[in-house]
N, C-alpha and C positions, 0 to 999 in steps of 0.2 A: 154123107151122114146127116142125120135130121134129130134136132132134141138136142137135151142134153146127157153127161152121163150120170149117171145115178151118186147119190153120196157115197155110197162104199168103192164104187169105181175111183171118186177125187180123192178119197183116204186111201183107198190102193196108191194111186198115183202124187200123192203127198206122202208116200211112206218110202217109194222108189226115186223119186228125185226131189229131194231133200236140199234145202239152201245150202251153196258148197261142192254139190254133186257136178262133177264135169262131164257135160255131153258133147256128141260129136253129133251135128246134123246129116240127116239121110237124105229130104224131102222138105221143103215148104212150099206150098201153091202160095207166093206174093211176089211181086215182081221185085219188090225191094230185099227178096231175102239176099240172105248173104249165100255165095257158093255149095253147095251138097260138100262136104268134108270138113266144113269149119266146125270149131272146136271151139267152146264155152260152159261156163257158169250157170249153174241154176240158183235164181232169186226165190223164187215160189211156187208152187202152182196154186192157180186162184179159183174160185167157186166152181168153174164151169171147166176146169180141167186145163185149162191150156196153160204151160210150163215155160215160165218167164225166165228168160235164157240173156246174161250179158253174152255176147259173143266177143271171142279175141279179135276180130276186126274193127270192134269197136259199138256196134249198133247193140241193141234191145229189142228186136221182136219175140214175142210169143210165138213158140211153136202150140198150135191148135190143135185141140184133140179130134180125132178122126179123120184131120184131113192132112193135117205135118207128122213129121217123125223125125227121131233121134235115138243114140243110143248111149246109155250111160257107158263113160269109159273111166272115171273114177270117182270112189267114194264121197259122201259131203257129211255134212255133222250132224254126230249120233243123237 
């Protein structure tokens, strides 16, 4: 992916994972990610879309927009 995503794509993606919202990781291209199946927290997603994720292993990377993935597995505050 090249660019960024558009502002309605980060308020899409600020409306779907919401501080609070638990995800389950699918994908991260970093060597340092934490396993495909962990399961975490979302702090924010920030200007440029990537969705800042405490994980229950303990780390903070951002999953990246277009190039990580996740999938909300429960709700965060309304």
């Amino acid at each position: 992916m090249t660019g960024f995503p558009s502002r309605a794509t980060v308020e899409h993606l600020r409306s779907v994972y919401k501080e609070g919202t638990r995800v389950r990781l699918n994908h991260m291209d970093d060597f340092q990610a934490p396993p495909a199946g962990t399961e975490g927290t979302v702090m924010f997603v920030d200007d440029i879309g990537s969705i800042h994720v405490n994980w229950d292993t303990g780390g903070s990377l951002a999953v990246a927009y277009g190039v990580d993935s996740c999938s909300v597995i429960g709700e965060g505050k309304p």
